[in-house]
KOLTORBA-561940 format. One record per residue (C-alpha): residue in three letters; z, y, x. Coordinates in steps of 0.05 Angstrom, whole numbers, padded with zeros to 5 digits, always signed. Each point is the difference from the previous one (the first is absolute). Example, Ala and Ser with C-alpha at 12.3 -4.5 7.8 and 13.67 -1.06 7.14 Angstrom:
BEGIN
Ala+00156-00090+00246;Ser-00013+00069+00027;
***
This chain:
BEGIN
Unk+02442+01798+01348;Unk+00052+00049-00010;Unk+00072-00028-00002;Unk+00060+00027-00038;Unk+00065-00022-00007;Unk+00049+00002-00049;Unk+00066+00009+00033;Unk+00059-00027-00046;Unk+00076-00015+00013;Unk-00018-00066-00047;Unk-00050-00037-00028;Unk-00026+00022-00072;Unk+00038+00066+00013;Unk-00064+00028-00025;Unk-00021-00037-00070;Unk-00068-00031+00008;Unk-00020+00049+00061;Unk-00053-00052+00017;Unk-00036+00005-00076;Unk+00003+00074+00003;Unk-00028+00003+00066;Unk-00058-00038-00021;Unk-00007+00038-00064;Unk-00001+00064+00039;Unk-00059-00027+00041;Unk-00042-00023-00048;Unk+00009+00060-00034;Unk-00013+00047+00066;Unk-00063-00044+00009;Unk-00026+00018-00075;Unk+00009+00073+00018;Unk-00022-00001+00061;Unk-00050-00045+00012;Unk-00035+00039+00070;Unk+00069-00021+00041;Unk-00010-00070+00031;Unk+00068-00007+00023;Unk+00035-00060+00000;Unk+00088+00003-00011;Unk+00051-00052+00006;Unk+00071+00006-00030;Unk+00054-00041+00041;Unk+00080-00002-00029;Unk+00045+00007+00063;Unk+00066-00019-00022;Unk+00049+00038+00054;Unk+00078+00015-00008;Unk+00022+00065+00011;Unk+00032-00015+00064;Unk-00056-00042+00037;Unk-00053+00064-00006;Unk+00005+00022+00061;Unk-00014-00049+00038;Unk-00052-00027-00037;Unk-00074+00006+00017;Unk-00050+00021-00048;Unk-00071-00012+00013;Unk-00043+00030-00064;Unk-00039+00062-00022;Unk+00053+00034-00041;Unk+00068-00019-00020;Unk+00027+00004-00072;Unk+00073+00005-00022;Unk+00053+00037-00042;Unk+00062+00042+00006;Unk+00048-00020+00059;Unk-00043-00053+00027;Unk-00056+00055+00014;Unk+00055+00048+00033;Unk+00004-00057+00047;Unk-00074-00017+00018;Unk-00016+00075+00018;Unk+00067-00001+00045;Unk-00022-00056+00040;Unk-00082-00011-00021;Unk-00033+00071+00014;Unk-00069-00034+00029;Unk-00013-00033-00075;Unk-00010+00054-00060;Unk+00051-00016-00052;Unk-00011+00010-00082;Unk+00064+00012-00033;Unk+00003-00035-00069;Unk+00017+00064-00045;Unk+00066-00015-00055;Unk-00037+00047-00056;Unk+00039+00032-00052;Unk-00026-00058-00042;Unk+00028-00064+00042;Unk+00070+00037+00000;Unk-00005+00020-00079;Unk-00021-00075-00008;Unk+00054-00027+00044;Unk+00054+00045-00037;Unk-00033-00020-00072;Unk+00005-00073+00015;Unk+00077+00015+00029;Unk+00026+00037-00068;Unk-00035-00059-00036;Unk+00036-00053+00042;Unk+00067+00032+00015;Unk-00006+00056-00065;Unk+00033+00070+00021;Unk+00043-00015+00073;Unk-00008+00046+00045;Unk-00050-00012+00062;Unk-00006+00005+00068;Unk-00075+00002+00030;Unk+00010-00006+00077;Unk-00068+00008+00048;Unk-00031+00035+00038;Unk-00016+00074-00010;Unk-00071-00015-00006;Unk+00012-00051-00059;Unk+00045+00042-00053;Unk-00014+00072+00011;Unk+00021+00033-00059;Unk+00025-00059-00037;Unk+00060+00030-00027;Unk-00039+00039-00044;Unk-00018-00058-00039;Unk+00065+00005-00032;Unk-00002+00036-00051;Unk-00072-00030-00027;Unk+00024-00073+00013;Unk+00072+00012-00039;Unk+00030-00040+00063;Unk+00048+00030+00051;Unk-00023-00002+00069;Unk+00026+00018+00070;Unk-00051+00001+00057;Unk+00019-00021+00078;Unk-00051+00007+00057;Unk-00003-00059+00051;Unk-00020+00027+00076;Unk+00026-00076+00030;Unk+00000-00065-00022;Unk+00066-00003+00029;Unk+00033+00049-00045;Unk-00022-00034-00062;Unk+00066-00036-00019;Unk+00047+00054+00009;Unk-00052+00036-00040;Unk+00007-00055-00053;Unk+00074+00001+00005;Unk+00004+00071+00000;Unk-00043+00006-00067;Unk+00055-00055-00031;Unk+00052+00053+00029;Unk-00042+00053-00051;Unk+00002-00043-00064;Unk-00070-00022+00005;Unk-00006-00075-00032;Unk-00072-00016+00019;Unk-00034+00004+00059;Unk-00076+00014-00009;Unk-00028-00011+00077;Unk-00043-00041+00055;Unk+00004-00068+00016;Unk+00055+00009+00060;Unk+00051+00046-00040;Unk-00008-00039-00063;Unk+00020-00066+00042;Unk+00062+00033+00020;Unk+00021+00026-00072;Unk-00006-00075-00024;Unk+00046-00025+00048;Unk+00055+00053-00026;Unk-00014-00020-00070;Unk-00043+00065-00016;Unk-00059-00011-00055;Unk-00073+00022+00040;Unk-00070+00020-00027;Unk-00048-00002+00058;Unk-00044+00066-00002;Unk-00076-00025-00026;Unk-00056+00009+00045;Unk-00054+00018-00067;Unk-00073-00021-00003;Unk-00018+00081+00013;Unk+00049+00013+00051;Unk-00034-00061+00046;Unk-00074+00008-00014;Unk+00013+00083+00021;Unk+00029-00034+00062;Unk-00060-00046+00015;Unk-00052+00072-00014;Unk+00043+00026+00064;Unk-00001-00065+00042;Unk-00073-00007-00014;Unk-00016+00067+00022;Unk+00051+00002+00054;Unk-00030-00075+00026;Unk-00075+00040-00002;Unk+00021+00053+00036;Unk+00039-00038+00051;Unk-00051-00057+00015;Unk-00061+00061+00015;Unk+00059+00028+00044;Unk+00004-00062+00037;Unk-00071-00006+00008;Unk-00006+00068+00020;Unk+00055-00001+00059;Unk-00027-00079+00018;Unk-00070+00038+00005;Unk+00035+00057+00048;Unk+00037-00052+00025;Unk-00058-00046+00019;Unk-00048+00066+00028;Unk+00061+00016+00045;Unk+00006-00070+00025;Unk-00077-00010+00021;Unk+00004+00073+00024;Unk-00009-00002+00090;Unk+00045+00057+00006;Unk+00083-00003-00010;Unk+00022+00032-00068;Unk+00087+00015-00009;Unk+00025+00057-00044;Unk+00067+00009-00019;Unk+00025+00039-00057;Unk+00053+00053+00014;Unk+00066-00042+00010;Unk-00050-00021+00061;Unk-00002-00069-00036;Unk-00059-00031+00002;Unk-00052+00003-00056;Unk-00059-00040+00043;Unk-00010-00041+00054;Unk-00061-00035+00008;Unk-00029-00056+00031;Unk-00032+00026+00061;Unk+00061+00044+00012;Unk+00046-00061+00008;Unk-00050-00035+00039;Unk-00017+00061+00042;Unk+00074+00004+00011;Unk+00019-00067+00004;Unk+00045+00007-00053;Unk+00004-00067-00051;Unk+00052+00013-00053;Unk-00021-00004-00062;Unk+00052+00036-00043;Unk-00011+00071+00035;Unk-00007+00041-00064;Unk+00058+00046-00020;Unk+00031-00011+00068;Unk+00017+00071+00045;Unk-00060+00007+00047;Unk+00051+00010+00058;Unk+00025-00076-00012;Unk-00078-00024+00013;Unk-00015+00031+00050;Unk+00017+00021+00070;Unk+00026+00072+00024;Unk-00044+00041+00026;Unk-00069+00048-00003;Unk-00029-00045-00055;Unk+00059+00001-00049;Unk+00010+00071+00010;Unk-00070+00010-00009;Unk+00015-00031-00070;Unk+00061+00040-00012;Unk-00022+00068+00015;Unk-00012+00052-00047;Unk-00063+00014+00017;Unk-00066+00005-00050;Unk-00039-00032+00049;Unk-00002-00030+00061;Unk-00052-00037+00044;Unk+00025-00026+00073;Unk-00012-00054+00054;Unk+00071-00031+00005;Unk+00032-00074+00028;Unk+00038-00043-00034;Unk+00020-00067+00034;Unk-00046+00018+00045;Unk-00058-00001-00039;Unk-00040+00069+00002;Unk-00017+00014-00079;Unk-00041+00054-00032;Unk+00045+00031-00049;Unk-00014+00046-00072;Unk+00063+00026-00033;Unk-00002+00027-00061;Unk+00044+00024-00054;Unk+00000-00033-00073;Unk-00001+00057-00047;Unk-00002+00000-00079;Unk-00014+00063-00050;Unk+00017+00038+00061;Unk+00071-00035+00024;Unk+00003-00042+00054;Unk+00012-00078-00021;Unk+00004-00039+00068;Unk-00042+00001+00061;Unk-00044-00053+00026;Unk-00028-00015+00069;Unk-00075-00044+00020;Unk-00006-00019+00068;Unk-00049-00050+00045;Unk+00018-00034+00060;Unk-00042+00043+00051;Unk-00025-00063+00026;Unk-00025-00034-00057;Unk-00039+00067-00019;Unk-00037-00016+00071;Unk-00012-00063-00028;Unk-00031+00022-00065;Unk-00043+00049+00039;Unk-00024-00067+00042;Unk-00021-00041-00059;Unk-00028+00067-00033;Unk-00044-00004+00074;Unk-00014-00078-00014;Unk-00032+00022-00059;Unk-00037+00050+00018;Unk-00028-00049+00056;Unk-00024-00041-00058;Unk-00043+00056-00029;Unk-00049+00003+00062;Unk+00042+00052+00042;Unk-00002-00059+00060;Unk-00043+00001+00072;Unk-00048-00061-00002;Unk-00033-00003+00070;Unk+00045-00016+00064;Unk-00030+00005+00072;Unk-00015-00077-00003;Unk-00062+00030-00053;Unk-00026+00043+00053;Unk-00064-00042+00035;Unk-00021+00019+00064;Unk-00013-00023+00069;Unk-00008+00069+00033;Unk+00049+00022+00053;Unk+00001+00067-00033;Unk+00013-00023-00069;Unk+00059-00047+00037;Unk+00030+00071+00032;Unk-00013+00035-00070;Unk+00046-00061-00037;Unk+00051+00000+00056;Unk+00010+00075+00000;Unk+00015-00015-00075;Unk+00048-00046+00012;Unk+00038+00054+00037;Unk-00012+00048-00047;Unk+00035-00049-00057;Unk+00063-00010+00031;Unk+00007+00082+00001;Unk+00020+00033-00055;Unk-00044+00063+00001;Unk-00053+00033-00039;Unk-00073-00032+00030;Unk-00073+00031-00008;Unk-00046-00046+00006;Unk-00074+00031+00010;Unk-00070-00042-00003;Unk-00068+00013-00037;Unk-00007-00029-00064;Unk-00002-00077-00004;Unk+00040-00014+00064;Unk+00060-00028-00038;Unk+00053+00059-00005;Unk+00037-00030-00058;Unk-00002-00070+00027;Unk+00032+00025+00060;Unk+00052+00037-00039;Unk+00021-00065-00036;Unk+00010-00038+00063;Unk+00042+00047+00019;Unk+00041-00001-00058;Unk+00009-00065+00006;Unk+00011-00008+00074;Unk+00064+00052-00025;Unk+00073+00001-00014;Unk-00028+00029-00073;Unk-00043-00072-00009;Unk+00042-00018-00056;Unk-00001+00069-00033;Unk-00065+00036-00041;Unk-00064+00012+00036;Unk-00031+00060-00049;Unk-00081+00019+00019;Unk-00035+00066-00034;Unk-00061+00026+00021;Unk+00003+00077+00006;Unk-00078+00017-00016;Unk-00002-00044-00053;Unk+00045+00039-00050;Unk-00004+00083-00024;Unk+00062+00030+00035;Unk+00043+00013-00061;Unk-00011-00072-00012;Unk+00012-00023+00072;Unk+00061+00053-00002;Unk+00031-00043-00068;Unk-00030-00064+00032;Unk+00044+00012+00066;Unk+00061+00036-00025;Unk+00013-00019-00075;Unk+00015+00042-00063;Unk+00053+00009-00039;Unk-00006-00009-00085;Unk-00037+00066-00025;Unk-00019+00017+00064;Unk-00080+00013-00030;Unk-00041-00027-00058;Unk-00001-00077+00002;Unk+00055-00006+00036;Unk+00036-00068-00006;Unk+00065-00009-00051;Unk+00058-00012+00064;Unk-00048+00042+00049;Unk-00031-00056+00057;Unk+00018-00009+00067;Unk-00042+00021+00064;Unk-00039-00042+00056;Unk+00073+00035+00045;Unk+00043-00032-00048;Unk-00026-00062-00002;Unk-00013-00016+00070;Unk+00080+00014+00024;Unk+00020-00031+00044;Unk-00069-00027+00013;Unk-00072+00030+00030;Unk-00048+00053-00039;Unk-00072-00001+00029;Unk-00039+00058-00005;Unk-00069-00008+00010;Unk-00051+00053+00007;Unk+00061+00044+00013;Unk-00046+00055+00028;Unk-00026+00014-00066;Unk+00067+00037-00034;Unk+00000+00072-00022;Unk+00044+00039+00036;Unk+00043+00004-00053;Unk+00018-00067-00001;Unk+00006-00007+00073;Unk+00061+00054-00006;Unk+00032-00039-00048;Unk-00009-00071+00035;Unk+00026+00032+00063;Unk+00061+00031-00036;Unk+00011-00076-00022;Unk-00012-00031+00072;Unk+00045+00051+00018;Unk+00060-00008-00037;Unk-00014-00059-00031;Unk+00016+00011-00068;Unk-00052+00012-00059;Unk-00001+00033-00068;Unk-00038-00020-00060;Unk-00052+00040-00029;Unk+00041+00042-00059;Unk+00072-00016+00033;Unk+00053+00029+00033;Unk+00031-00063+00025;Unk-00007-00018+00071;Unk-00015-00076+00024;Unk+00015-00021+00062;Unk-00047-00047+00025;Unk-00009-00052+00071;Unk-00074-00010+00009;Unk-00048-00014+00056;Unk-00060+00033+00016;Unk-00068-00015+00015;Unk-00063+00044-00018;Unk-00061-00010+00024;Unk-00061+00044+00006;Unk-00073-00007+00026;Unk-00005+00063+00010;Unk+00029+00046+00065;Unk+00060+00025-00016;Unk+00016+00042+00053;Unk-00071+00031-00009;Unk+00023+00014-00063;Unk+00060+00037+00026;Unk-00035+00039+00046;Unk-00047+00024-00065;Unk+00070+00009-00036;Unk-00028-00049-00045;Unk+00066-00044+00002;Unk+00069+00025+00018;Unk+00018-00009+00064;Unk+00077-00019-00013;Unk-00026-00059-00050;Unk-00045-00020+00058;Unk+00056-00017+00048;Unk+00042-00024-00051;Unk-00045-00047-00021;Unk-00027-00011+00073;Unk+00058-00032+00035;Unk-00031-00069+00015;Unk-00074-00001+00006;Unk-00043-00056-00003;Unk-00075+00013+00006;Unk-00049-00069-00035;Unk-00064+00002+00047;Unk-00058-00009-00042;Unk-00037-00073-00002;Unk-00057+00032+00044;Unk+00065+00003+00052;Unk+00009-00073+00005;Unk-00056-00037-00028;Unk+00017-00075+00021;Unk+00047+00005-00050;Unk-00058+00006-00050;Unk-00014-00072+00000;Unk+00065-00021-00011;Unk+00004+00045-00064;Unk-00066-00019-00031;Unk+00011-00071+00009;Unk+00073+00013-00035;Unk-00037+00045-00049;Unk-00057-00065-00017;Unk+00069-00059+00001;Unk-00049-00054-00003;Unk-00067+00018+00032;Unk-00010-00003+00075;Unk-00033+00050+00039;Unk-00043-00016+00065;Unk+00007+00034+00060;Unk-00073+00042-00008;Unk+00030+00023-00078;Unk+00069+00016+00041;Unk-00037+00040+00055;Unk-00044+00036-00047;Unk+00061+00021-00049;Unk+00037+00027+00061;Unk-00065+00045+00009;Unk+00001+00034-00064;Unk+00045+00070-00003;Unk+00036-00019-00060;Unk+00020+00077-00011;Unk+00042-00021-00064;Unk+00037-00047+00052;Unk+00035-00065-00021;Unk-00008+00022-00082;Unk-00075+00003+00020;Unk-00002-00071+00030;Unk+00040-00031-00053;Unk-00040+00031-00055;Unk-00073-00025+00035;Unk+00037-00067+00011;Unk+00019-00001-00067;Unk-00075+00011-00009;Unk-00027-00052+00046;Unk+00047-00057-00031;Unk-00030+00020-00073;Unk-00071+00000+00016;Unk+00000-00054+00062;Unk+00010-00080-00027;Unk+00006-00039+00066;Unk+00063-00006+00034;Unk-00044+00023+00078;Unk-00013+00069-00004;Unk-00050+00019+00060;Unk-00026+00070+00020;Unk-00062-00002-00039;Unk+00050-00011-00058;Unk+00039+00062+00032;Unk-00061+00040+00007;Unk-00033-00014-00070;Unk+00064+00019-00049;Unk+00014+00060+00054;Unk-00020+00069-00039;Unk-00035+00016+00074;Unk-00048-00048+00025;Unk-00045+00028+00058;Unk+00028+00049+00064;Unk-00049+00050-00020;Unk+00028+00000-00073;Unk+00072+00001+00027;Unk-00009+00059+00040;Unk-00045+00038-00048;Unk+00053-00015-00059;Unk+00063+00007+00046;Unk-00027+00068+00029;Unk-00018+00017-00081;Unk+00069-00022-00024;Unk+00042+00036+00054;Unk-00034+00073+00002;Unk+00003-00004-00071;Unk+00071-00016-00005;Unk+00013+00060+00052;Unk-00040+00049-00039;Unk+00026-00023-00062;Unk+00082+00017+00033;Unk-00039+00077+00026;Unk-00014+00013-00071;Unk+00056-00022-00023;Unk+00049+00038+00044;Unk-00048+00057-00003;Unk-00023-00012+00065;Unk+00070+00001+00042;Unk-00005-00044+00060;Unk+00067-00022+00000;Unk+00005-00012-00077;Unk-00053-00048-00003;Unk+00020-00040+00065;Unk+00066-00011-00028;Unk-00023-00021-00070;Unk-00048-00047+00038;Unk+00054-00031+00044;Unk-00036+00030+00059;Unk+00032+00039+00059;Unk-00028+00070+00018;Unk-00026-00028+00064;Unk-00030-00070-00036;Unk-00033+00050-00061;Unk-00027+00051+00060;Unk-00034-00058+00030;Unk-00032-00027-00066;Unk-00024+00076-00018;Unk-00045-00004+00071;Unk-00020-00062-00018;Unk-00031+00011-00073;Unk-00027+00065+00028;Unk+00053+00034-00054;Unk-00008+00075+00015;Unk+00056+00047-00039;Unk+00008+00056+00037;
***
């Protein structure tokens, strides 16, 4: 509903305003049947000296002559229609006046918007006529008295003057308000009501984004009176008055860098400065429109509650996945050497440095990594895994670092975040981290090394807090030797080592795991002896998987050694050493070939040591030279 009052000095001033309105809108609705809008027409009846302190609560204000003066003197928020005196309400008014009174001579007192150019209705009307221009209500009975003074006999006027003229025994006409004159007035409130409601929505919709915005919005205009001042900057500021707009900047708020900061000439701006000792992140900017400068306007965050967003940002990113599952509790064993293993750990978790954690494949690397992440300060922060073979290195490279928008074909809208990014503050585990070009081991160092990253496709730089640990089943320092892996990664990487023995290394902890593995099968002590027999080369990955296996394909809840022996892929001595001496010279040949025959190549690829893979060469009868 859009609301419009009439404003009038007395009621009826305006004959049958209230018929005409209606009229006007059923009319407007014939025409214009597409415009749902919904208007109301209110009379306000308000002397002339009562309008300025009167409130007026509508959509656009109607009125006429001085009483319009008035409302834009003292009403600016509210548009204001003024009711136009047309050349036919005066020739009316003056008609009716010679037919009344005949030929006296008349005095039309109003305002200068009313009877411009009445005089020269004159000469057309056969009436004399003397015009006087009313700036104050004040002035309007020495007006009147001064038109007697002149030998005028009537006075044709507004309400107010006319009142006055009475008293002194001077005949009135009241100037006519005609049918046109109010329904041309109603056109302009209409469309002035339109326009003003979408502006209201429009600056309640600003209004409201501001509000519900996290970071601290002011600008002032350039009197350096303020223009906005939202929500979070009072709260940020601890400032709760709610009538802050057009009041000087300099009354709100306190001397110093952050007012100046807000004074300054400058463009642009962006500093770190306090205010009531609260650190706060601070963009200046000036306002500028068509080219000239309009204001200037500041946003700002309270340094700390930036930390806090980045915390919850972390929370959520816990919630996709990026978390450590296994502690040290997870870790079964009974050995004394997988006890020293855990406790050396422990250690390592209450350091801060980069670890390397080395073991063949299926001893647990990434279990171990995870207890130690959570055994760390950086529990509560992301724990982010990527296997190095598993990806192509320009994959690994966006996988690891990120990539800005554009940076290749297929790149995401907004660009994506690397594994660096979104383990700060928290641990990145690089398994397999003997597998990286060389290319990417420069760049990873660079990043260990200052620790900062850059996207794929960017220039900007990211710091970033993250803990290291890679693992590798491979020798690494073989690898340096065969310049294979850079030596300066190596030691960077290297600072805490913790070497997993394989399963072959303690196997009374074998039981323990299978019967873990099987939950709700028990093994007997012949089935426990004979699985602590077997080499389990794949280690504890290997004895869960033929666990797995057993549990599947056994139905009792006693598993026994025959049990053992029958689901075991190898079931006589002779067939175990036939296949085991098979299984291994082929595996060595297969690394020869591979490598093309380099010795130290295909030990390292095999996990072996020079010395171990020297040894198995005699033994297989493996002649190279």
């Amino acid at each position: 509903m859009i609301k419009i009052k009439l404003v009038v000095p007395a009621e009826n001033y305006i004959k049958h305003a209230q018929d005409r309105f209606e009229e006007f809108i059923r009319q407007e609705a014939k025409e214009s049947p597409e415009e749902h809008l919904e208007f109301e027409l209110e009379e306000v009846v308000i002397p002339t000296d009562q309008i300025r302190e009167t409130t007026l609560d509508a959509d656009v204000i109607i009125s006429r002559g001085l009483v319009t003066k008035l409302l834009k003197e003292y009403h600016e928020a509210v548009p204001i229609v003024d009711i136009p005196v047309q050349g036919i309400d005066l020739i009316r008014s003056l008609v009716e006046s010679k037919k009344r009174f005949g030929r006296k001579k008349v005095a039309v007192i109003g305002a200068a918007n009313m009877i411009y150019g009445v005089e020269n209705l004159e000469e057309i009307i056969d009436l004399p006529i003397q015009k006087y221009i009313l700036d104050d209500i004040t002035s309007s009975d020495k007006t009147v008295d001064q038109a007697v003074k002149d030998g005028c006999e009537i006075i044709l006027s507004g309400l107010n003057t006319n009142k006055y003229a009475k008293q002194i025994g001077i005949q009135t006409m009241l100037i006519e308000t005609g049918k046109e004159s109010f329904r041309q007035a109603l056109v302009e409130a209409k469309r002035l009501a339109v326009v003003s409601r979408k502006e209201q929505e429009k600056a309640r919709r600003y209004q409201t984004i501001l509000d519900h915005a996290y970071e601290g919005v002011i600008a002032v205009d350039l009197r350096k009176r303020i223009s906005v001042f939202n929500s979070s900057a009072q709260q940020i500021l601890s400032i709760s008055n709610e009538n802050l707009i057009g009041r000087p900047i300099d009354e709100i708020l306190k001397k110093g860098k952050f007012l100046d900061l807000l004074l300054s000439g400058d463009p642009f701006q962006e500093e770190i400065v306090t205010y009531n000792s609260i650190q706060l992140s601070v963009k200046k900017a000036g306002i500028f429109l068509k080219g000239k400068r309009t204001g200037d306007m500041v946003a700002f965050q309270d340094v700390t509650g930036i930390q806090e967003m980045e915390g919850k940002i972390r929370k959520k990113i816990h919630s996709r996945g990026l978390t450590a599952k296994y502690t040290f509790e997870d870790i079964l064993y009974e050995s004394d050497l997988i006890g020293q293993t855990v406790k050396t750990a422990k250690l390592y978790s209450e350091a801060d440095s980069n670890i390397l954690i080395v073991g063949e494949t299926g001893t647990g690397k990434e279990m171990f990594a995870q207890s130690i992440h959570q055994y760390s300060t950086r529990r509560n922060q992301p724990f982010v895994a990527i296997n190095c073979a598993a990806l192509p290195e320009s994959l690994l490279e966006s996988e690891l670092f990120g990539y800005a928008e554009g940076a290749f074909t297929g790149a995401m809208k907004g660009g994506k975040q690397g594994f660096f990014e979104l383990a700060h503050r928290g641990t990145l585990f690089l398994d397999e981290i003997g597998e990286i070009s060389p290319s990417l081991q420069s760049r990873l160092l660079r990043v260990l090394q200052e620790k900062e990253i850059m996207r794929i496709g960017d220039d900007k730089v990211i710091p970033v807090d993250v803990r290291i640990i890679a693992a590798t089943n491979r020798d690494l320092m073989e690898m340096v030797k065969n310049n294979e892996f850079r030596a300066d990664l190596f030691y960077r990487l290297s600072v805490l080592d913790l070497l997993l023995p394989s399963l072959r290394e303690h196997p009374e902890d074998i039981p323990v795991l299978a019967e873990a593995f099987m939950k709700h099968k028990r093994l007997t002590e012949k089935a426990k002896e004979r699985l602590k027999k077997e080499p389990w080369e794949g280690n504890v990955r290997q004895l869960q998987n033929f666990c797995e296996r057993l549990t599947v394909l056994f139905k009792g809840t006693v598993i026994d050694v025959h049990d053992i022996e029958k689901h075991l892929p190898i079931r006589s001595a002779e067939q175990s050493a036939e296949i085991t001496y098979m299984s291994e010279k082929e595996r060595i040949l297969a690394a020869l070939e591979q490598h093309h025959f380099h010795k130290g190549k295909a030990a390292s690829s095999l996990g072996m040591s020079r010395t171990t893979f020297w040894r198995k060469l005699k033994k297989w009868n493996i002649d190279i030279d």
